[in-house]
PDBQT receptor file of N, H, CA, C and O in Angstrom, charges set to zero:
ATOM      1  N   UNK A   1      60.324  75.842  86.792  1.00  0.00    +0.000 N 
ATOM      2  CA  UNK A   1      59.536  74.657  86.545  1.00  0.00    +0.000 C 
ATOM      3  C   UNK A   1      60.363  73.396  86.797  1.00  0.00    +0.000 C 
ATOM      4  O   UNK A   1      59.750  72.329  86.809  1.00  0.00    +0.000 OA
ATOM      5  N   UNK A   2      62.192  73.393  87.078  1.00  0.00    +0.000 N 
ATOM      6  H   UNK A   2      62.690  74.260  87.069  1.00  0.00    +0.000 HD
ATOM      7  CA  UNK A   2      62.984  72.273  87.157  1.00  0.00    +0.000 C 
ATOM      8  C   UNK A   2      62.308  71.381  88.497  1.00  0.00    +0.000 C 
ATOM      9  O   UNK A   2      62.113  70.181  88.694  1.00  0.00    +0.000 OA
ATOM     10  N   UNK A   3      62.076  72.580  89.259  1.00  0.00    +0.000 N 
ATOM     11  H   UNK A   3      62.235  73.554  89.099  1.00  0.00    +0.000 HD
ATOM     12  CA  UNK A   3      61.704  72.394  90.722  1.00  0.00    +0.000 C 
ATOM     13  C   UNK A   3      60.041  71.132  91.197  1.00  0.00    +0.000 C 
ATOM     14  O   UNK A   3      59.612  70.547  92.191  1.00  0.00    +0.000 OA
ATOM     15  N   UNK A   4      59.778  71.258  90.177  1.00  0.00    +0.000 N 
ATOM     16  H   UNK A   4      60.127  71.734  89.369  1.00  0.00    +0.000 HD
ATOM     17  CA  UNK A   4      58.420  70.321  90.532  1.00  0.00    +0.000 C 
ATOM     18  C   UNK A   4      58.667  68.691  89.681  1.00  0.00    +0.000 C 
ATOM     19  O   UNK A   4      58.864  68.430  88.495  1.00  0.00    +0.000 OA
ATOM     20  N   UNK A   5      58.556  67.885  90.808  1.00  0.00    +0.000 N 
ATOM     21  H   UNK A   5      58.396  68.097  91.772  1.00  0.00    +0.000 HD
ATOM     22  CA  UNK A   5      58.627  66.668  90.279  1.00  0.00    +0.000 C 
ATOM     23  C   UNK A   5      57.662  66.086  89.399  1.00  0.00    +0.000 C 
ATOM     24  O   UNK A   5      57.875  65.142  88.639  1.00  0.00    +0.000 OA
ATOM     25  N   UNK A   6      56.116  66.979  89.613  1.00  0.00    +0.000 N 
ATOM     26  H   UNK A   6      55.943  67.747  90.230  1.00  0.00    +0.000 HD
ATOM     27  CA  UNK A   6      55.803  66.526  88.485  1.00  0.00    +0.000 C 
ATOM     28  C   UNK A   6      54.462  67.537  87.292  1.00  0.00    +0.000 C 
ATOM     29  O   UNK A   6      53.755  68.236  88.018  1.00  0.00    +0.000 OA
ATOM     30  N   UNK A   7      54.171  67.647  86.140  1.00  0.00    +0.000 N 
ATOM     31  H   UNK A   7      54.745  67.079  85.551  1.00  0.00    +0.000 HD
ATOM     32  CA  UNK A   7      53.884  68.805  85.313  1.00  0.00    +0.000 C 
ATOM     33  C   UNK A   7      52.458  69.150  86.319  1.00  0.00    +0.000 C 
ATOM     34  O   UNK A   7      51.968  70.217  86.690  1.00  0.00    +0.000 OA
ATOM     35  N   UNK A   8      52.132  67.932  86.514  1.00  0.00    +0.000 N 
ATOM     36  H   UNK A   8      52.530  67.065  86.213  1.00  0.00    +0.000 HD
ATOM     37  CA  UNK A   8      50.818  68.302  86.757  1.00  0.00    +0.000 C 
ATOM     38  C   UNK A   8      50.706  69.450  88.164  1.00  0.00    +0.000 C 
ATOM     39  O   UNK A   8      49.885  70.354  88.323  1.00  0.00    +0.000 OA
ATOM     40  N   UNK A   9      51.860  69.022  89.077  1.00  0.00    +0.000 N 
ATOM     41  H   UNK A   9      52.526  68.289  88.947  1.00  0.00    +0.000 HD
ATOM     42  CA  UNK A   9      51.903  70.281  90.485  1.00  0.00    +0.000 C 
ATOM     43  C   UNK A   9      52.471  71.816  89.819  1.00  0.00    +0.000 C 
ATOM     44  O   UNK A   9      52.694  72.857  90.439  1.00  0.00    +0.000 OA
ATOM     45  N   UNK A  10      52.569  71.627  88.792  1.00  0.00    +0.000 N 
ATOM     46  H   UNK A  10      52.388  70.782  88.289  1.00  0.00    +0.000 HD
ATOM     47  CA  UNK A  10      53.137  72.949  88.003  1.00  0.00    +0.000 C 
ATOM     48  C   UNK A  10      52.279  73.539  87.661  1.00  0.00    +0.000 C 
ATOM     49  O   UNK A  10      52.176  74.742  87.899  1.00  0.00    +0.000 OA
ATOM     50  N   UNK A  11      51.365  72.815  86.965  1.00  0.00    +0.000 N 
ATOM     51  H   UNK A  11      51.448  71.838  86.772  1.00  0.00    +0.000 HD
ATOM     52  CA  UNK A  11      50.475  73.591  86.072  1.00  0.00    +0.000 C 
ATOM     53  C   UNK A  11      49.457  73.722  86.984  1.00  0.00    +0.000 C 
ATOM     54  O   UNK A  11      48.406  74.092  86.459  1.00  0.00    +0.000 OA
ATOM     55  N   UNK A  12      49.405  73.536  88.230  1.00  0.00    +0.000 N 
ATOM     56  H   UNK A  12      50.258  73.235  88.657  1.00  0.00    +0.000 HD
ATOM     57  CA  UNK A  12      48.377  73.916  88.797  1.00  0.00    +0.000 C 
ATOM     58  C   UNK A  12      48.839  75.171  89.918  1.00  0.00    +0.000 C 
ATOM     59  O   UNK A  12      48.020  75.871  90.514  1.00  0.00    +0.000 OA
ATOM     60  N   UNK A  13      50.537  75.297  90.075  1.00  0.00    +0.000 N 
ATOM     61  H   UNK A  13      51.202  74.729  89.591  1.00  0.00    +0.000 HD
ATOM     62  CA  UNK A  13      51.061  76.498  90.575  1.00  0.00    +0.000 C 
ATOM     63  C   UNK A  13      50.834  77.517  89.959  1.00  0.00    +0.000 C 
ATOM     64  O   UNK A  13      50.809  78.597  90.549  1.00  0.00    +0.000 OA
ATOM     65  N   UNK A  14      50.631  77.425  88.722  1.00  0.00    +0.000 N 
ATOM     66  H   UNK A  14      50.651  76.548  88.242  1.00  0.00    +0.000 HD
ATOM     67  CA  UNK A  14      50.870  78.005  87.377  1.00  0.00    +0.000 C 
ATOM     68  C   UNK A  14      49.298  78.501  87.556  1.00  0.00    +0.000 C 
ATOM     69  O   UNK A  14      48.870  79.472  88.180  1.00  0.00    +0.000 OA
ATOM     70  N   UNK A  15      48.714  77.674  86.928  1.00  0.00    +0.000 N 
ATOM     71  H   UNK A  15      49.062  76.886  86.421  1.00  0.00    +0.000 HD
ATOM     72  CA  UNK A  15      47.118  78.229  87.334  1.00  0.00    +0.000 C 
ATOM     73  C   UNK A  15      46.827  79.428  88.026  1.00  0.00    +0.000 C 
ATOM     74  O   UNK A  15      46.487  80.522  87.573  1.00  0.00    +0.000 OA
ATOM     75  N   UNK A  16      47.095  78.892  89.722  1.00  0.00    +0.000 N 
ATOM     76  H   UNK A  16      47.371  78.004  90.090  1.00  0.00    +0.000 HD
ATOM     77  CA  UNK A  16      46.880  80.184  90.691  1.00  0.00    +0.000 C 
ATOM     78  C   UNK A  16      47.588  80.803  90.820  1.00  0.00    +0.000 C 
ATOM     79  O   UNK A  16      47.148  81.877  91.229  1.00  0.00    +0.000 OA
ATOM     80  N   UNK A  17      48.922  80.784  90.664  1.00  0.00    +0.000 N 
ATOM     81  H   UNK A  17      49.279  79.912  90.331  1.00  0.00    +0.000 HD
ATOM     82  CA  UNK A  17      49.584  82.093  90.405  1.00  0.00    +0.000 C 
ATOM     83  C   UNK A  17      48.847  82.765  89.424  1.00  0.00    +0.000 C 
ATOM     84  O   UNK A  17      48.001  83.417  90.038  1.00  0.00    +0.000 OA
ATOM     85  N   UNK A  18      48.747  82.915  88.440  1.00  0.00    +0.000 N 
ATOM     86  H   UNK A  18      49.434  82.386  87.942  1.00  0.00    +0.000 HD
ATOM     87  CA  UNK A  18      48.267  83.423  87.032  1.00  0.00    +0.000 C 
ATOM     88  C   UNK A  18      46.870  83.952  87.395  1.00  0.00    +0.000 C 
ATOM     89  O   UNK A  18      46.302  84.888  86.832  1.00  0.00    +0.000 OA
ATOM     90  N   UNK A  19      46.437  83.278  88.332  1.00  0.00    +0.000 N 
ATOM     91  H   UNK A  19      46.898  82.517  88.788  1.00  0.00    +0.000 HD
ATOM     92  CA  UNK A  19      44.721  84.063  88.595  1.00  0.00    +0.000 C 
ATOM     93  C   UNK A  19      45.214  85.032  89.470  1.00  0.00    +0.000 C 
ATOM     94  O   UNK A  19      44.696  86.121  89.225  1.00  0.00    +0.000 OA
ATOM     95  N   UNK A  20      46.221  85.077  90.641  1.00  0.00    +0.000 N 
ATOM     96  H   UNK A  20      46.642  84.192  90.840  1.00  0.00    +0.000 HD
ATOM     97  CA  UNK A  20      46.369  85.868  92.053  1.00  0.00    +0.000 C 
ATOM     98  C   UNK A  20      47.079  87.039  91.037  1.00  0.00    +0.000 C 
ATOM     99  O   UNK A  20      46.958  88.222  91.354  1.00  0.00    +0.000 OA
ATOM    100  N   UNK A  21      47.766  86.693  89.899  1.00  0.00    +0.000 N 
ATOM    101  H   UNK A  21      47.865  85.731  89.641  1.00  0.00    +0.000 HD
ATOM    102  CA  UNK A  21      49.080  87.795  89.778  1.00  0.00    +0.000 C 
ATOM    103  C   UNK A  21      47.360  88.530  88.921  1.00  0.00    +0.000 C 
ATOM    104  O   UNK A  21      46.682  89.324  89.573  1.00  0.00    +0.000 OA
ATOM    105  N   UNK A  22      47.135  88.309  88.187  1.00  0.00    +0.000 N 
ATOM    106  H   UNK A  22      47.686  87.664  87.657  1.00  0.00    +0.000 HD
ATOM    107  CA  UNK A  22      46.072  89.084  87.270  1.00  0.00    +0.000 C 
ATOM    108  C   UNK A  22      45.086  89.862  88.163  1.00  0.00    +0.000 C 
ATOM    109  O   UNK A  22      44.648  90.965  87.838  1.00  0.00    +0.000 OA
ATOM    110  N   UNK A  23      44.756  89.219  89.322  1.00  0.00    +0.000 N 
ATOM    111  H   UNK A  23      45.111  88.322  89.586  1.00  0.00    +0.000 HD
ATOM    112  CA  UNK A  23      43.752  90.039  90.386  1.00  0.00    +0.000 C 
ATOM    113  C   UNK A  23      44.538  91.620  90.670  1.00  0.00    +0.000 C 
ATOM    114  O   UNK A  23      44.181  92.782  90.481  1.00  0.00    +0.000 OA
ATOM    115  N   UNK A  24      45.504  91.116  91.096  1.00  0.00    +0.000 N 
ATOM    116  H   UNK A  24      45.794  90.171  91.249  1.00  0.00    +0.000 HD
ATOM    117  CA  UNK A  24      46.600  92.230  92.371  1.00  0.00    +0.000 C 
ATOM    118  C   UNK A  24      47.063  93.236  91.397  1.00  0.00    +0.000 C 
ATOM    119  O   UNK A  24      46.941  94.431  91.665  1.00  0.00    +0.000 OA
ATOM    120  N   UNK A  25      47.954  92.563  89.497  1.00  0.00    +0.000 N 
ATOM    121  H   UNK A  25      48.053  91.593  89.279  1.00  0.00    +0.000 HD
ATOM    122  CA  UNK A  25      48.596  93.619  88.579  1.00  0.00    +0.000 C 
ATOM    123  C   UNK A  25      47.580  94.689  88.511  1.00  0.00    +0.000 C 
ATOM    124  O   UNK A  25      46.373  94.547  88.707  1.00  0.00    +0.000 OA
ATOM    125  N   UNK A  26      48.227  95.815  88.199  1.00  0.00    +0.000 N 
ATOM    126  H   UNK A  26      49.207  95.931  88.039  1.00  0.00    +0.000 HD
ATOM    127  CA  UNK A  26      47.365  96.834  87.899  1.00  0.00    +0.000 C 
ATOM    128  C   UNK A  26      48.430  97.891  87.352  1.00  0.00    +0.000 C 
ATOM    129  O   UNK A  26      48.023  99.023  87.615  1.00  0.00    +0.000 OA
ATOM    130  N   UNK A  27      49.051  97.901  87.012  1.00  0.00    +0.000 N 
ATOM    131  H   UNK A  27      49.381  96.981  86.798  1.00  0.00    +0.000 HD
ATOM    132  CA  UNK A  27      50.025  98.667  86.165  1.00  0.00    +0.000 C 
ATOM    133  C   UNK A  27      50.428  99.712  86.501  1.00  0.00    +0.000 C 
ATOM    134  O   UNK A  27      50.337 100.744  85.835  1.00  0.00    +0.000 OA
ATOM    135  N   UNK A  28      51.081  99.567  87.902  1.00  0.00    +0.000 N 
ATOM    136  H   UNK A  28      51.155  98.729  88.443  1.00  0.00    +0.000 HD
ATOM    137  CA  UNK A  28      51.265 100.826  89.262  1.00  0.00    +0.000 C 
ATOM    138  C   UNK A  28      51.790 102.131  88.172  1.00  0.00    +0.000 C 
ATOM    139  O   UNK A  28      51.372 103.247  88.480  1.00  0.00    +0.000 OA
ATOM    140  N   UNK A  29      52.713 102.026  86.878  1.00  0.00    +0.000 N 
ATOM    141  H   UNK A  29      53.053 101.119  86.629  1.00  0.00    +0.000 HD
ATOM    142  CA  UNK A  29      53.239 103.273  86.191  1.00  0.00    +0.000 C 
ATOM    143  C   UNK A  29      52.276 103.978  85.852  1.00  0.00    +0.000 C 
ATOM    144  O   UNK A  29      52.351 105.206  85.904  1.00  0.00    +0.000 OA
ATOM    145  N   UNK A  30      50.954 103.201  85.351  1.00  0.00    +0.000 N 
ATOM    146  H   UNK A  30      50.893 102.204  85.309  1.00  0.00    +0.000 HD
ATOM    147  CA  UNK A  30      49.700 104.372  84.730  1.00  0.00    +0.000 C 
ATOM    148  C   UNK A  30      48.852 104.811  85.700  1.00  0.00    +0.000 C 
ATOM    149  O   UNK A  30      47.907 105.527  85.366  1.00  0.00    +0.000 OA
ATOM    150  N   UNK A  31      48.990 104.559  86.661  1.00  0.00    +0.000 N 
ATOM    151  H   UNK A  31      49.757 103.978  86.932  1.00  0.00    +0.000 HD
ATOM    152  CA  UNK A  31      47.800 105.137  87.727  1.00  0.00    +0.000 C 
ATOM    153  C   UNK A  31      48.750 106.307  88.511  1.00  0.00    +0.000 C 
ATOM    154  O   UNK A  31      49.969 106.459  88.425  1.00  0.00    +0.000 OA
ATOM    155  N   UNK A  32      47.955 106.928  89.151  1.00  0.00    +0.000 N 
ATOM    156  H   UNK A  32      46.965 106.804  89.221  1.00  0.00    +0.000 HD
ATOM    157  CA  UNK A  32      48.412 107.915  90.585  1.00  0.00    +0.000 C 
ATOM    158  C   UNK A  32      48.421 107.059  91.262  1.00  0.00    +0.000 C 
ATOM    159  O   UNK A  32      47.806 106.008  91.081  1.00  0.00    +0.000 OA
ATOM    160  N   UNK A  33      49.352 107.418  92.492  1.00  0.00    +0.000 N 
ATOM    161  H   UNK A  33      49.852 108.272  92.640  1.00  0.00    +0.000 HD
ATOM    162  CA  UNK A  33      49.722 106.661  93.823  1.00  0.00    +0.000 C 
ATOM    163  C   UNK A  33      48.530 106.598  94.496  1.00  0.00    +0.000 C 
ATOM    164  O   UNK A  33      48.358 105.584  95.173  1.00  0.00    +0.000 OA
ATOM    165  N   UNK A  34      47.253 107.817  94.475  1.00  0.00    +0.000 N 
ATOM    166  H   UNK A  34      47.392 108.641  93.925  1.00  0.00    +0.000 HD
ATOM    167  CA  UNK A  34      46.010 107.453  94.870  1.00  0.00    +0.000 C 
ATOM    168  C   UNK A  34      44.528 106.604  94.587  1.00  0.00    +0.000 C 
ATOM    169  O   UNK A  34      43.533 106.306  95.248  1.00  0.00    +0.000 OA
ATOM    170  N   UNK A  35      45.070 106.392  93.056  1.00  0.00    +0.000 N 
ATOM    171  H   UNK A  35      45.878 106.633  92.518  1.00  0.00    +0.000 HD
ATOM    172  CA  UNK A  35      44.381 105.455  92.126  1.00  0.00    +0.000 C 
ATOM    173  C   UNK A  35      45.050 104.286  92.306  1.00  0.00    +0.000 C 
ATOM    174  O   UNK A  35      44.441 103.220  92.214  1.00  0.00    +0.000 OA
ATOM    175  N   UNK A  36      46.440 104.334  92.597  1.00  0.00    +0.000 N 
ATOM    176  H   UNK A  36      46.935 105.199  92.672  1.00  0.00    +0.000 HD
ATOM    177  CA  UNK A  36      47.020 102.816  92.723  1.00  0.00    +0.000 C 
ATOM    178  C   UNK A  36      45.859 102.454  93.825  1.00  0.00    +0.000 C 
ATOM    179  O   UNK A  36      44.899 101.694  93.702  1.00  0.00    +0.000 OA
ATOM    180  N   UNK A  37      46.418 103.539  95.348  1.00  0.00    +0.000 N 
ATOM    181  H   UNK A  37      47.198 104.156  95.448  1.00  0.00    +0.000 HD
ATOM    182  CA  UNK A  37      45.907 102.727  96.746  1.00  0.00    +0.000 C 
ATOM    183  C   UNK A  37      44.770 102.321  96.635  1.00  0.00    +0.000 C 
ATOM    184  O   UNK A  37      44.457 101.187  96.999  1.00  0.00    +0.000 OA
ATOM    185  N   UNK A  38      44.033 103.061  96.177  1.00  0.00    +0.000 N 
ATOM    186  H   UNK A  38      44.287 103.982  95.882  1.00  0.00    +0.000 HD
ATOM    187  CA  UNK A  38      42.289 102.827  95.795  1.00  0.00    +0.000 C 
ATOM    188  C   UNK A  38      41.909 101.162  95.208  1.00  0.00    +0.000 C 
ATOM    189  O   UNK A  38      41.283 100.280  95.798  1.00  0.00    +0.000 OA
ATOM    190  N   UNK A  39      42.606 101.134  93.709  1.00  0.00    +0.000 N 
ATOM    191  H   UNK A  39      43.115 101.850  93.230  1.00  0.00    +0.000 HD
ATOM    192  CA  UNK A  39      42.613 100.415  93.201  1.00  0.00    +0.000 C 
ATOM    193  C   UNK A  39      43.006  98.821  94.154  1.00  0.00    +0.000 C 
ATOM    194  O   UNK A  39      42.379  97.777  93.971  1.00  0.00    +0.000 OA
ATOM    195  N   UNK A  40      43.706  98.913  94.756  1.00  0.00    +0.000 N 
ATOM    196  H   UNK A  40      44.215  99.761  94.905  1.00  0.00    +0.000 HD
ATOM    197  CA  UNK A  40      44.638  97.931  95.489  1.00  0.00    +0.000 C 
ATOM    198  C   UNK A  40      43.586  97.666  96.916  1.00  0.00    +0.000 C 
ATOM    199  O   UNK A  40      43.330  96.488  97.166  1.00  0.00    +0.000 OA
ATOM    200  N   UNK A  41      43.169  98.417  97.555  1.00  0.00    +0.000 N 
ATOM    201  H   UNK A  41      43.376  99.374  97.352  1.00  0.00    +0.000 HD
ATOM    202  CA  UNK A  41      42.440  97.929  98.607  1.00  0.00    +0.000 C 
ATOM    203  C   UNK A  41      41.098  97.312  98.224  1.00  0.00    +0.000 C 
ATOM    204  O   UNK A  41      40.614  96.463  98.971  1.00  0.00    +0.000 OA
ATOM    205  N   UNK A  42      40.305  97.775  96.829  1.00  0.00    +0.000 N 
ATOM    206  H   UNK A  42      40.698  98.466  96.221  1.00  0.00    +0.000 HD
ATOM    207  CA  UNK A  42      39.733  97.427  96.737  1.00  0.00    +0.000 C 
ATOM    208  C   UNK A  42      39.777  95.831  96.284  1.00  0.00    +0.000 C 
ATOM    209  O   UNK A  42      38.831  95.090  96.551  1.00  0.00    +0.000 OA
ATOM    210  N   UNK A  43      40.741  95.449  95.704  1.00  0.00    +0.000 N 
ATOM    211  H   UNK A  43      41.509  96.051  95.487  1.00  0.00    +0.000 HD
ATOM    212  CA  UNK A  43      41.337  94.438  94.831  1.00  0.00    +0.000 C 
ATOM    213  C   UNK A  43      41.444  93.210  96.023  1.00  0.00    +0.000 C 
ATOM    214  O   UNK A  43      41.029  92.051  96.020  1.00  0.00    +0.000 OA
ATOM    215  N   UNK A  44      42.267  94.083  97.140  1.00  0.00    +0.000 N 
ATOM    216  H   UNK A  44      42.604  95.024  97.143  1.00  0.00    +0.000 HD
ATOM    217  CA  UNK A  44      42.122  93.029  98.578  1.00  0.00    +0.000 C 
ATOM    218  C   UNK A  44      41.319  92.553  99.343  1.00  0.00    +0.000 C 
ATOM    219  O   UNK A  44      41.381  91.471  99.926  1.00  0.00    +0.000 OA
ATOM    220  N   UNK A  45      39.765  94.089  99.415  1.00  0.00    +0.000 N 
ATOM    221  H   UNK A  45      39.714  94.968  98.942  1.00  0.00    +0.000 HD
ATOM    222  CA  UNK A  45      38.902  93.641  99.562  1.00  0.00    +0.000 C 
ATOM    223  C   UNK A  45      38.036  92.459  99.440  1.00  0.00    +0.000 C 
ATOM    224  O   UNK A  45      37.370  91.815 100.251  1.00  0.00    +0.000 OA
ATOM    225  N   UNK A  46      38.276  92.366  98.040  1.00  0.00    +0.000 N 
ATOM    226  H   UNK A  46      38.817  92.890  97.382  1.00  0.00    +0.000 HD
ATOM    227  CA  UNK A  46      37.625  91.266  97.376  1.00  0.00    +0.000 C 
ATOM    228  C   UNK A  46      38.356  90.067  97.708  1.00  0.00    +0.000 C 
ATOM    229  O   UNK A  46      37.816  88.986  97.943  1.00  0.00    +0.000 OA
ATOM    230  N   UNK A  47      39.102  90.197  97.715  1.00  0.00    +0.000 N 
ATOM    231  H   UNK A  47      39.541  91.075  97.524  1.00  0.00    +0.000 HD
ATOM    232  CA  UNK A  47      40.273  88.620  97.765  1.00  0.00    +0.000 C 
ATOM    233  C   UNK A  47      39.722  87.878  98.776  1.00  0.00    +0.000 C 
ATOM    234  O   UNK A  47      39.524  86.666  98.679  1.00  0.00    +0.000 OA
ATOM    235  N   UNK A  48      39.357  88.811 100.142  1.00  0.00    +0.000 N 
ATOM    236  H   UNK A  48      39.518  89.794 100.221  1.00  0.00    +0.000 HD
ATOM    237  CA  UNK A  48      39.483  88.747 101.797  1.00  0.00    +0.000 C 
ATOM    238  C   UNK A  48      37.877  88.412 101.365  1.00  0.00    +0.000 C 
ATOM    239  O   UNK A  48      37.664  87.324 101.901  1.00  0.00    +0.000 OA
ATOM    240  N   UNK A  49      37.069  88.684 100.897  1.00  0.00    +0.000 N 
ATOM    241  H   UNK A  49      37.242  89.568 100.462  1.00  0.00    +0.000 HD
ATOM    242  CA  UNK A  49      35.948  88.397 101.009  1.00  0.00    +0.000 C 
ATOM    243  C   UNK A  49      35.857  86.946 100.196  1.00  0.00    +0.000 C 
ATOM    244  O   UNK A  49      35.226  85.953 100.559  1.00  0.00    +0.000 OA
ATOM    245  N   UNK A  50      36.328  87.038  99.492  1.00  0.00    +0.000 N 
ATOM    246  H   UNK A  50      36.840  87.845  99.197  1.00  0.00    +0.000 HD
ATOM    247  CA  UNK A  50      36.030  85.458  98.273  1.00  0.00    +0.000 C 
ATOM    248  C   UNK A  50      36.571  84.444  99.289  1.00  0.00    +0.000 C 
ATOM    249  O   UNK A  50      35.990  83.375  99.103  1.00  0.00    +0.000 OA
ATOM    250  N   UNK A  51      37.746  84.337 100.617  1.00  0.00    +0.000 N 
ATOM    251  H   UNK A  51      38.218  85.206 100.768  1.00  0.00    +0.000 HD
ATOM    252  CA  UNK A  51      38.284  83.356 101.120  1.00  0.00    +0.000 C 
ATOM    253  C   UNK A  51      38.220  83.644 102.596  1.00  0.00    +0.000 C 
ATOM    254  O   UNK A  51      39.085  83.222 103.364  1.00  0.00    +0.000 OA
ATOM    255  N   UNK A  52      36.913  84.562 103.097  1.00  0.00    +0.000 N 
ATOM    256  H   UNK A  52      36.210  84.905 102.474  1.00  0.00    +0.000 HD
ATOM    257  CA  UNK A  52      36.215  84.303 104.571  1.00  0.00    +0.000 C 
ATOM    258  C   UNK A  52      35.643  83.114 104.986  1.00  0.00    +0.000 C 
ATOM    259  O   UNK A  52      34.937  82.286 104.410  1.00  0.00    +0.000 OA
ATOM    260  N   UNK A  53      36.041  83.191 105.976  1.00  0.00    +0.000 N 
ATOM    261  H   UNK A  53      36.614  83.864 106.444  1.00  0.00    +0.000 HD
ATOM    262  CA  UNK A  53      35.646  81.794 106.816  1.00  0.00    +0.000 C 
ATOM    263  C   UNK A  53      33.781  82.048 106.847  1.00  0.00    +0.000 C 
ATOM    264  O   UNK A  53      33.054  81.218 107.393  1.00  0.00    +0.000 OA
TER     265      UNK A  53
């Protein structure tokens, strides 16, 4: 946070990070590697669809 000259460009890094990291986490230790992939394409799916041209 030293890095931003000012709170307000922070808290709005902060913001979307915090929405992108919560979309994508998925807690790769409790799933299968096939429930991860599953989980994960679908997750991108959506991303790719919410920010189509």
């Amino acid at each position: 946070m030293l890095r931003f000259r000012q709170m307000r460009t922070s808290q709005k890094f902060a913001s979307v990070h915090a929405s992108v990291h919560n979309h994508f986490n998925q807690e790769r230790a409790l799933y299968s590697r096939q429930n991860f992939k599953l989980n994960r394409a679908a997750a991108l799916a959506e991303w790719r669809g919410l920010f189509a041209p």
